[in-house]
N, C-alpha and C positions, 0 to 999 in steps of 0.2 A: 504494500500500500504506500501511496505517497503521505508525504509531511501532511498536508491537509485530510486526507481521510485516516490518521491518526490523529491527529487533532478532533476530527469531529468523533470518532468512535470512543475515543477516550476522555473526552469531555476538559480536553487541555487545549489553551490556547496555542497556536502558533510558538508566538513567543516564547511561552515558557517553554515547550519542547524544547528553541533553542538553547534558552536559559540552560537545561538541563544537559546539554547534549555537550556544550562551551565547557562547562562544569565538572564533567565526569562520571553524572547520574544515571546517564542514559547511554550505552551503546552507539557508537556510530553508525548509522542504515548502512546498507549496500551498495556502495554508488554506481547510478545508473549510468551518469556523463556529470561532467565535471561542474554541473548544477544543479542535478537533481540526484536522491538519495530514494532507496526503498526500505520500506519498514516493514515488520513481520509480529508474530503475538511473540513473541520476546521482548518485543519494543512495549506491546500493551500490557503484559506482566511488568515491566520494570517501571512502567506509570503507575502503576495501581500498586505496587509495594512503598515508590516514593512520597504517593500521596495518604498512601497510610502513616505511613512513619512519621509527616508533618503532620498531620491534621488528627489524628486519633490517637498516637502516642506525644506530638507536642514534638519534636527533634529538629536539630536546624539542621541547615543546609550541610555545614561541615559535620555536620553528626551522621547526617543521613552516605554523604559521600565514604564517609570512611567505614560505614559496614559493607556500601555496593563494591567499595575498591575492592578490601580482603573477599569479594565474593566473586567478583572477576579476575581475582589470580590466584583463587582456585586452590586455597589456604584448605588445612584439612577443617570436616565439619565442628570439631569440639573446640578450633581454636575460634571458628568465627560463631559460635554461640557463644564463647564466654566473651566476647568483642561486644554482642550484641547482648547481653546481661548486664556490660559494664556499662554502655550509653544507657542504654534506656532505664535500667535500673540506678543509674548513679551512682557508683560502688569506686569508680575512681578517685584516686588522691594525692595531693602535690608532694605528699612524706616520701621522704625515701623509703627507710626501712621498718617494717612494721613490727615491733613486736609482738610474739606469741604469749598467749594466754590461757593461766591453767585453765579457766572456764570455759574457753575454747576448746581447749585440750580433751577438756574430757569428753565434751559432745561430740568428738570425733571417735572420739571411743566407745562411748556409749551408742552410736549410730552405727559403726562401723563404717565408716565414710572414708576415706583413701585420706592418705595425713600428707594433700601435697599443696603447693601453694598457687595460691587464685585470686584474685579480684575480690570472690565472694567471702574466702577466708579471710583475708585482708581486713575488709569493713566488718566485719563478726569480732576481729580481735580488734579494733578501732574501737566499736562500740563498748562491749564488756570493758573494757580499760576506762574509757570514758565512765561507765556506767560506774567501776569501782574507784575513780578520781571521787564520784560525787558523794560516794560514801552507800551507794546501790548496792547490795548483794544479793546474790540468786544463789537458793540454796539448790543443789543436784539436784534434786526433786521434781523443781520448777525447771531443769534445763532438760531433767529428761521426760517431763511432758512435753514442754512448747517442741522437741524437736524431735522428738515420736510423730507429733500430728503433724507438722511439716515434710515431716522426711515420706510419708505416704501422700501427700500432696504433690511433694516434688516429685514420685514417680509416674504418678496420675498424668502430671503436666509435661514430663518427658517423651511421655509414649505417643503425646500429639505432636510434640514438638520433631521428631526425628522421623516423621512418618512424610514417604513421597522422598524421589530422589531430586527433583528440579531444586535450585536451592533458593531461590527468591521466596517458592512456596514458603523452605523451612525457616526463612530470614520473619518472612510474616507472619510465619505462624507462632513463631516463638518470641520477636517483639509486642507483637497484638497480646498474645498470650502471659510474656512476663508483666507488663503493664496493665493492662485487665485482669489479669487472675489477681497481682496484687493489691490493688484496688477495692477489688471483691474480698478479700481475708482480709481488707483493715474496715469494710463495712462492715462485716460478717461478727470480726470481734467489738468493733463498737455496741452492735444490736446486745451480743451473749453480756458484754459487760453490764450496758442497762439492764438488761432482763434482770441479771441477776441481785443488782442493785434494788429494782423493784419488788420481788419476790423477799429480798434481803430487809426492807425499810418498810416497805409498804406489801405486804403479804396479804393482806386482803382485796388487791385491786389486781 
């Protein structure tokens, strides 16, 4: 298809296809002659991932370029999921080195989770540190619920996330999915906290 019936099938202007195409977001068409370009449904897949990752996950422009980059050179898949955990989820940090933490520690033991270093470990022992700067402590108890019920969540959300081999699919399904699903478990605990607040204080209503 030419530039305009990608444009209109995709409900993108002109323009920003350029935008995007200048940019790095989008593939280059096929060139037909030295003024015109042909576009194909890889081109309308890689619109409708960009325009997810703006508009329903909130990502800017260089956020969104640098998941499409490591997905067009074809980086293995578990290093461009945790790329795509780390923008959308915000787990990156200016620290150099993070220290490890025994409260960390143990949940990784208690889980049995691979004791190696990540993005997500990273902001886990950022946090707990923080948490015990403030004088916060969680006793085992509380670490080995909160990360029982996640650790079966996380395999839940896995088995969508890695499913289909096109990878744009797995780009959007695991950003759409890390950003909605978390959204959902901090309404999810909002609602259980009141409930039980209510039941807690006011048991009659």
């Amino acid at each position: 298809m030419q530039l305009k019936e990608l444009s209109e099938a995709s409900g993108t202007t002109p323009a920003t296809i350029k935008f995007y195409l200048r940019e790095g977001l989008l593939p280059p068409g096929e060139a037909v002659h030295a003024t015109r370009a042909s576009y194909s449904r890889k081109h309308m897949k890689r619109l409708q991932l960009i325009h997810a990752l703006r508009r329903i996950v909130g990502l800017s422009i260089d956020q969104v370029r640098s998941i499409v980059r490591l997905s067009d050179d074809g980086v293995p898949r578990l290093t461009l999921l945790a790329h795509v955990q780390r923008v959308v989820l915000g787990l990156g940090s200016d620290a150099a080195d993070v220290a490890r933490t025994e409260a960390a520690d143990a949940v990784v033991r208690m889980r049995d989770w691979p004791d190696a270093q990540s993005d997500a470990r990273d902001a886990l022992d950022r946090h707990l540190a923080m948490m015990e700067g403030l004088g916060i402590t969680l006793p085992l108890e509380v670490l080995d619920q909160y990360s029982r019920a996640v650790d079966a969540i996380a395999g839940l959300d896995l088995e969508l996330t890695t499913a289909g081999n096109d990878t744009d699919d797995v780009i959007l399904t695991a950003a759409i999915g890390m950003h909605m699903h978390s959204q959902l478990l901090l309404k999810l605990l909002a609602l259980a906290q009141a409930s039980h607040a209510i039941r807690r204080l006011h048991p009659g209503d």
